[in-house]
LOLORO-89246 format. One record per residue: residue number from 1; z, y, x of N, C-alpha, C in turn; residue in three letters. Coordinates in pm, 1 decimal. Each point is the difference from the previous one (the first is absolute). Layout:
<atoms>
  num        nw        nv        nu       caw       cav       cau        cw        cv        cu  residuo
  NUM         Z         Y         X         Z         Y         X         Z         Y         X      ala
...
</atoms>
This chain:
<atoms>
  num        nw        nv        nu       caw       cav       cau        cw        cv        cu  residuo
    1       0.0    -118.7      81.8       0.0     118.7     -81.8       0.0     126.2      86.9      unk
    2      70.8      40.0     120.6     -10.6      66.6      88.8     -87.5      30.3      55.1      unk
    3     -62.1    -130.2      27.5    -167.0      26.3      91.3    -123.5      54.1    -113.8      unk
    4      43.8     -48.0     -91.2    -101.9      81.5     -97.3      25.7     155.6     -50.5      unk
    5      89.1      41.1     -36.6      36.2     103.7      35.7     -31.9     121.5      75.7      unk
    6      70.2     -59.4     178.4     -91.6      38.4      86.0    -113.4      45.8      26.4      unk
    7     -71.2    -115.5     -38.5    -142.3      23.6      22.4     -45.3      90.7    -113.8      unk
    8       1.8     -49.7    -107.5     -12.3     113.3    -100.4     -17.7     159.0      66.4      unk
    9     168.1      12.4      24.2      37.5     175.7      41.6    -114.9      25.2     135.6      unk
   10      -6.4    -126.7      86.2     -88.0      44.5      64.9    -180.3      44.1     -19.3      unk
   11     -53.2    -137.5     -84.8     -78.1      51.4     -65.8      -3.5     119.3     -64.6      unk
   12      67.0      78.2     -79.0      -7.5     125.4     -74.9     -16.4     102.0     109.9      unk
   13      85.1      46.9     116.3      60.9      51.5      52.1    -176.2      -4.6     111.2      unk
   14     -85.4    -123.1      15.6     -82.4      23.4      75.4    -123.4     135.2     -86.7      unk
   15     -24.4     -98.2    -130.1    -126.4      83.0     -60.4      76.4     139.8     -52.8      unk
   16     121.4      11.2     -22.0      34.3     140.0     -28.0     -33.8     155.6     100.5      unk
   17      50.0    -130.4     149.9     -12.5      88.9     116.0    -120.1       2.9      54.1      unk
   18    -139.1     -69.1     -36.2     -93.8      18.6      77.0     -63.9     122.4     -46.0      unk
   19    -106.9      11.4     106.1     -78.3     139.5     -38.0    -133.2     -45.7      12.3      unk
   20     -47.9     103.9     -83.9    -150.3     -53.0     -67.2    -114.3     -34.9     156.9      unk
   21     -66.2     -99.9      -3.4    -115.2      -8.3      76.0    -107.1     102.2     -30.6      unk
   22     -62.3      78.8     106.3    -102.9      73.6      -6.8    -146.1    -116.1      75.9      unk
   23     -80.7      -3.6     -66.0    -124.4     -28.4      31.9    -127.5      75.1      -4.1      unk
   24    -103.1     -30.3     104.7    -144.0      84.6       4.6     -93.5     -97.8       4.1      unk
   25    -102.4      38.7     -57.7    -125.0     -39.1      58.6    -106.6      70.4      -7.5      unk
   26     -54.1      16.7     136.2    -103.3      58.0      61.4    -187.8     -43.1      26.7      unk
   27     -51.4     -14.9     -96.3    -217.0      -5.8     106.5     -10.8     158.1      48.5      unk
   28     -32.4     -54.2     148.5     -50.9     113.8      58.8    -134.8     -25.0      45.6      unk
   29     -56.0     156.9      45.7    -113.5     -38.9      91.3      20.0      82.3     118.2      unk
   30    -105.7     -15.4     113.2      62.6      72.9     115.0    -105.5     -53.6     114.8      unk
   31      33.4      51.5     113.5     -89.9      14.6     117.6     119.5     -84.0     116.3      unk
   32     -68.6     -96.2      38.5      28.0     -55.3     132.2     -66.3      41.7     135.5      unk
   33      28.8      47.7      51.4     -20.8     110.1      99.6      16.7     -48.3     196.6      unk
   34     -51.5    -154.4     -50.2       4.0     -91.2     115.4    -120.0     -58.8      15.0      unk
   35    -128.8     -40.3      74.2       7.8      91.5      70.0     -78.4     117.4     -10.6      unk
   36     -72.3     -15.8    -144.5     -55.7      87.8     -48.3      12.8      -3.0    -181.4      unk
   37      -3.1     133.9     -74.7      59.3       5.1     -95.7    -103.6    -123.2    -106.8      unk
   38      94.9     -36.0     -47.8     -71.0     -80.3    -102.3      94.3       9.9    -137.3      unk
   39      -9.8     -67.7    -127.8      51.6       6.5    -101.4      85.6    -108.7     -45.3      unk
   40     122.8      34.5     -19.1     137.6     -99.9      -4.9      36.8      -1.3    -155.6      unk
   41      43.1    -122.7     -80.6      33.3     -10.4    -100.4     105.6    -111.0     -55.9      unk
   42      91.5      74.1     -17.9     137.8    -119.2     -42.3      31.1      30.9    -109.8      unk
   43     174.7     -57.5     -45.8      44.9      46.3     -61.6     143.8     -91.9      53.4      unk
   44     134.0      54.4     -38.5     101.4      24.7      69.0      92.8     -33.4    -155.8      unk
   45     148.1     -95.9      -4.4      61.4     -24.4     -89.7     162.5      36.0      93.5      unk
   46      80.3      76.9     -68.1     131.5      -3.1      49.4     107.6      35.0     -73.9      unk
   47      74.2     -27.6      74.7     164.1      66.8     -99.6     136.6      12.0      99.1      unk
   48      48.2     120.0     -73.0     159.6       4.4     111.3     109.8      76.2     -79.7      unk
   49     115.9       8.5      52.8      96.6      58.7       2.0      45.0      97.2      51.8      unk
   50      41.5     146.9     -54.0      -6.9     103.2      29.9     -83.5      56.2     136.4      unk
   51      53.7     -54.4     141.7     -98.8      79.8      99.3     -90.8    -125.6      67.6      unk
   52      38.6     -87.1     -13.2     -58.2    -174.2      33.1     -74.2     -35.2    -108.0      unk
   53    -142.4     -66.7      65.4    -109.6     -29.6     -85.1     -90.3    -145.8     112.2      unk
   54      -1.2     -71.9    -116.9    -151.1    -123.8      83.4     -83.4      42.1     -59.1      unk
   55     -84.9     -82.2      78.5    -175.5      45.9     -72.7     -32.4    -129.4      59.1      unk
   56    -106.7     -26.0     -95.7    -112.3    -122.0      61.5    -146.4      81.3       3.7      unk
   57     -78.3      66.3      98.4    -116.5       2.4     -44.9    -158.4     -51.8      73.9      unk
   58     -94.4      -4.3     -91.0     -86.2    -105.0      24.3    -166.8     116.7      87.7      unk
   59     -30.6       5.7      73.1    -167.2      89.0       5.0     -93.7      -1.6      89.2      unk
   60    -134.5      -8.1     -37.8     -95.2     -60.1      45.6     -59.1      97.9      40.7      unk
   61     -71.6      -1.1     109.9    -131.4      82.9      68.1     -79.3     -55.8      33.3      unk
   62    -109.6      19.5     -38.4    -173.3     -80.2      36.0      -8.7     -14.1     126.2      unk
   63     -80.2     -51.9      78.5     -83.0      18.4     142.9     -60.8      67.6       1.6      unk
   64     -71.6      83.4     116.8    -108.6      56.1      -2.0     -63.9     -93.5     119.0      unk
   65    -153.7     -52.3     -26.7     -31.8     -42.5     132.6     -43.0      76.4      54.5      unk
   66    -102.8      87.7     -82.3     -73.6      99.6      86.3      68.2      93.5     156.3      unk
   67     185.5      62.5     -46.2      82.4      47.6     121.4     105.4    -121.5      50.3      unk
   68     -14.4    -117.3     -24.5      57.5    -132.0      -1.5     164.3      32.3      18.1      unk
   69      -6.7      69.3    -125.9     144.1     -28.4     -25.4      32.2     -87.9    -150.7      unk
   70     134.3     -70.2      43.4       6.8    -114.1     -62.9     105.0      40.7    -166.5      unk
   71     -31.1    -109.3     -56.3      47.7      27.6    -140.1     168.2     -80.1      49.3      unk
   72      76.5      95.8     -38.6     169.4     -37.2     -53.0      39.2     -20.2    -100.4      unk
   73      41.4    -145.0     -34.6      99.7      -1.3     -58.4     164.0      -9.7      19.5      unk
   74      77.9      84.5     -92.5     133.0     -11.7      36.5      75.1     -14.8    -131.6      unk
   75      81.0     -77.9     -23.9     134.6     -26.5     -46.0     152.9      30.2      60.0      unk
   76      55.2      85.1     -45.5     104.9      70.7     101.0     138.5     -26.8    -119.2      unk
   77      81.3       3.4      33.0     151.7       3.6     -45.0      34.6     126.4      77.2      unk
   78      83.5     127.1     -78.2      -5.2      80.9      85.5     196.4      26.9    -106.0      unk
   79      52.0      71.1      99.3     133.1      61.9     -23.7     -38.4     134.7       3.0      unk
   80      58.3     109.8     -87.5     -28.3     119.6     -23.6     116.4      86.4     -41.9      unk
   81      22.0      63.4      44.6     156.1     119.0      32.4     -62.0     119.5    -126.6      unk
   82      38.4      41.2     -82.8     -58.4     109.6     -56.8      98.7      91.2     -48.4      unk
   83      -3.1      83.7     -70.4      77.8      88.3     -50.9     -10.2     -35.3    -145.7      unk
   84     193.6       1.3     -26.0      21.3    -108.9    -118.1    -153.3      39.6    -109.0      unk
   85      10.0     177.3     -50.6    -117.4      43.7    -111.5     -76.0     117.0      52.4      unk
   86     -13.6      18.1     -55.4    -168.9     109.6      69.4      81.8     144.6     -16.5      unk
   87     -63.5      72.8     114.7      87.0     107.4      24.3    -139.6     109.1     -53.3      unk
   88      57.6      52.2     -94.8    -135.4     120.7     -20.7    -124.7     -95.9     -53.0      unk
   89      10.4    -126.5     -48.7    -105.5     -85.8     -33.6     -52.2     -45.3      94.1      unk
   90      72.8     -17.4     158.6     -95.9     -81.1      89.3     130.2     -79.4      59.2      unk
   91     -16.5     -87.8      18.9      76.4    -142.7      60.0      -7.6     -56.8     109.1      unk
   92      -2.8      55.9     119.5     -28.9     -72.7     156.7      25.2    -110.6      72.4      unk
   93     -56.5     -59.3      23.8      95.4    -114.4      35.7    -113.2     -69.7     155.2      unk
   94     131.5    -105.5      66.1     -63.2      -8.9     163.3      -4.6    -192.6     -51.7      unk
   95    -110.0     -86.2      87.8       3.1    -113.2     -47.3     -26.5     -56.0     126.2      unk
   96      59.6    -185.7       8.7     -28.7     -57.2     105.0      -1.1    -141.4     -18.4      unk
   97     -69.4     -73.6      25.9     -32.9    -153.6     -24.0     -99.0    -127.5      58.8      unk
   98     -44.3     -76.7     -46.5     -51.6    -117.4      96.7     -94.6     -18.0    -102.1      unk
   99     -84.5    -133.2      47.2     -28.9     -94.5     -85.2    -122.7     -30.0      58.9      unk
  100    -105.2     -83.2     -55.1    -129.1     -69.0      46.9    -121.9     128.1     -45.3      unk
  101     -94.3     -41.1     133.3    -104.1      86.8     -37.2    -119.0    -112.2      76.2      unk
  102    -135.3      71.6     -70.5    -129.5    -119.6      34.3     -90.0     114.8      82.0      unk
  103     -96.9       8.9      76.9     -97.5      82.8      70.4    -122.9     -84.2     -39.9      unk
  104     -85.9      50.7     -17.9     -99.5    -123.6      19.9    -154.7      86.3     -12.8      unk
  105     -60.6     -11.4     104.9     -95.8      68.5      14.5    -150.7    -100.6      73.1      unk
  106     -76.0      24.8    -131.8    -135.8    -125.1      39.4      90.7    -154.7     -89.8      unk
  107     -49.9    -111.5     109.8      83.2    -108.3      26.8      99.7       9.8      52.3      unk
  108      75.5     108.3     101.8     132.1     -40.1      40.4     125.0     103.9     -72.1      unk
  109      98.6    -128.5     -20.9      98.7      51.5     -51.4     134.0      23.6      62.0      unk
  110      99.8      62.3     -26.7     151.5     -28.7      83.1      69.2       8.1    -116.8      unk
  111     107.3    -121.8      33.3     110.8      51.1    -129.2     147.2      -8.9      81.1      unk
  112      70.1      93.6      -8.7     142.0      28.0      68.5      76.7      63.7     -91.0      unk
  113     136.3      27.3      87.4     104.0      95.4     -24.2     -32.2     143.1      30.5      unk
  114      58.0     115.4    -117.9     -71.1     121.4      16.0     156.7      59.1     -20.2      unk
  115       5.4     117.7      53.8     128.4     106.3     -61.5     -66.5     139.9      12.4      unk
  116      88.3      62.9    -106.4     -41.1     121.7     -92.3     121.9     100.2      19.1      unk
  117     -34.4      92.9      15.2      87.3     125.6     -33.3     -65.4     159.9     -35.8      unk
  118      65.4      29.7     -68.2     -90.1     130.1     -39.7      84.5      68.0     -85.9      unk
  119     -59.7      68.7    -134.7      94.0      56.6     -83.6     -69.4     115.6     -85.7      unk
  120      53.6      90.0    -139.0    -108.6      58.0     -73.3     120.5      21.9    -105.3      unk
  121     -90.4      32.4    -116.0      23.8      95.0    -117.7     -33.7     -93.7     -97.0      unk
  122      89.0      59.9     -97.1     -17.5     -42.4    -170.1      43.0      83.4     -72.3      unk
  123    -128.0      37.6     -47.1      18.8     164.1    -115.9     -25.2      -5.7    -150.8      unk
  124      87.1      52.5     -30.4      42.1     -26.9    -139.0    -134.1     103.4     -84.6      unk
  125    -100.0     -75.8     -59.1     -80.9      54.9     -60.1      25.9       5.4    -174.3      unk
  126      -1.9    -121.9     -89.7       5.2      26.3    -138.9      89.2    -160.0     -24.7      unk
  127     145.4      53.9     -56.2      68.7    -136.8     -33.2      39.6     -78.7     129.9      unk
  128     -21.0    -136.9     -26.3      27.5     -93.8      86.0    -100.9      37.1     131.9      unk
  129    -115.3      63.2     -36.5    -142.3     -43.7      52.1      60.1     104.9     159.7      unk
  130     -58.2     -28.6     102.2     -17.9      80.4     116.4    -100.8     -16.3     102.1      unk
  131      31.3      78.6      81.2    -143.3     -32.0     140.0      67.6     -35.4     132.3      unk
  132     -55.1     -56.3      48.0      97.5     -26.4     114.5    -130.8     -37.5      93.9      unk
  133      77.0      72.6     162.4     -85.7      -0.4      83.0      42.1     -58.5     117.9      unk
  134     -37.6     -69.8      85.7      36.1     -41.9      54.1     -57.2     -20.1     181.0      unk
  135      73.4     -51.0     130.6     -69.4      50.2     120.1      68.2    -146.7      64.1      unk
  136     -51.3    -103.6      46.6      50.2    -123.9      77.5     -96.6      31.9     117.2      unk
  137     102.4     -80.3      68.4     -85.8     -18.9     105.6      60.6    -189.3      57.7      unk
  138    -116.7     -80.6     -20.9      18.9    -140.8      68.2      32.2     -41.5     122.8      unk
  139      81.1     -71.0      34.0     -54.0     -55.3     149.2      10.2    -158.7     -21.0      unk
  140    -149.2     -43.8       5.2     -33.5    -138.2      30.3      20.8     -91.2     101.9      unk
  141      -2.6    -112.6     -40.2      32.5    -103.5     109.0     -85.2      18.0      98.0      unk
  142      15.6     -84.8     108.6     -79.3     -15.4     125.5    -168.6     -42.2       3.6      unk
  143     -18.6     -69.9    -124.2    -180.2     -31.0      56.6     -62.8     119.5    -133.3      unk
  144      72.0     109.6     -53.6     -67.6     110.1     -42.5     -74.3      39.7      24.7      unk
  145    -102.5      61.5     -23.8    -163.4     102.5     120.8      73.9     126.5     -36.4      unk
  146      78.6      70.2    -106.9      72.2     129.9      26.6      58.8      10.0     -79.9      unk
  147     126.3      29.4     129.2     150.3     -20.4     -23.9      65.1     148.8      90.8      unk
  148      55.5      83.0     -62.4      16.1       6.7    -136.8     -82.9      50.8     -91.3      unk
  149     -10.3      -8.5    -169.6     -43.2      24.4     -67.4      56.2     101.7     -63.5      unk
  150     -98.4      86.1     -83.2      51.4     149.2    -108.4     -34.7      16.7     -96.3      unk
  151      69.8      17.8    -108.5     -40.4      -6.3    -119.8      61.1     134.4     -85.3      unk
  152    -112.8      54.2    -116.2     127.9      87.0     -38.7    -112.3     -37.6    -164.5      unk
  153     109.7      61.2     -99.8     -77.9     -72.9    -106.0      68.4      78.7    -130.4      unk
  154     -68.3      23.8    -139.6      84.6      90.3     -59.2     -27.4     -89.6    -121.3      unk
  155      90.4     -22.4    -127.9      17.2    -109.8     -68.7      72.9      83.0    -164.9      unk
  156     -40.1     -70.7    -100.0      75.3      13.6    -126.9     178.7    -134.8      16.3      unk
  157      97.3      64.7     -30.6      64.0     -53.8     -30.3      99.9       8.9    -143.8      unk
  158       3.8    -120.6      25.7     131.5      -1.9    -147.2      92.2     -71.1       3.6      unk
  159      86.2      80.5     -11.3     164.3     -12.7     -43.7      54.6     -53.4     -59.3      unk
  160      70.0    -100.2      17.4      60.8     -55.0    -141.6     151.7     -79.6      -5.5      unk
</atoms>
């Protein structure tokens, strides 16, 4: 009878005290700027707690053969520091993370470990809805053709 109890008060005492999850999701488009500009397209899912935030996001850039630069893909897990709500309607925040990325230009491909850091804006346009802009910069594994990589990219997001 005790242990139920317990748990009970503890149960109550958890969902009373939690605080709401904030979530985003982001399609952007944008310019990869490695080693010559080409056109980048993802889209980005996350959520956090007041100044702490994950993100998973996913984005592709073509090849070019003609300046033989190669098409990226990346999948990144990224940690993101922000300011709990938007100050004046803009929200800053700095980000840093890992995850797998593909090169592959012609027939040859590389697939490795990549890390990301960068950081940007989210501006409060109408409701939930905002813009958010953003500036990474990659550094790829070892059999990369160019490492590091730059990206900057400006995106609809929503809030929720």
């Amino acid at each position: 009878m005790k242990l139920a109890r317990a748990a009970t008060v503890a149960l109550l005492l958890t969902l009373l005290g939690s605080t709401p999850a904030f979530a985003d999701l982001t399609a952007f488009v944008g310019a990869n700027m490695t080693p010559t500009n080409r056109v980048v397209r993802g889209a980005s899912v996350g959520g956090g707690l007041l100044i702490i935030g994950l993100e998973f996001e996913y984005a592709n850039t073509n090849e070019d053969t003609k300046t033989l630069a190669p098409g990226l893909k990346t999948g990144m897990g990224n940690v993101l520091l922000q300011t709990p709500f938007a100050i004046l309607g803009v929200q800053p925040y700095a980000t840093a993370g890992a995850g797998p990325y593909r090169e592959r230009l012609g027939t040859l491909q590389h697939t490795g470990l990549g890390f990301n850091t960068g950081g940007g804006v989210k501006i409060s346009l109408v409701g939930p809805i905002r813009l958010r802009v953003d500036y990474r910069v990659f550094k790829l594994g070892s059999g990369a053709r160019h490492s590091p990589a730059h990206r900057i990219y400006a995106g609809l997001n929503l809030k929720f």
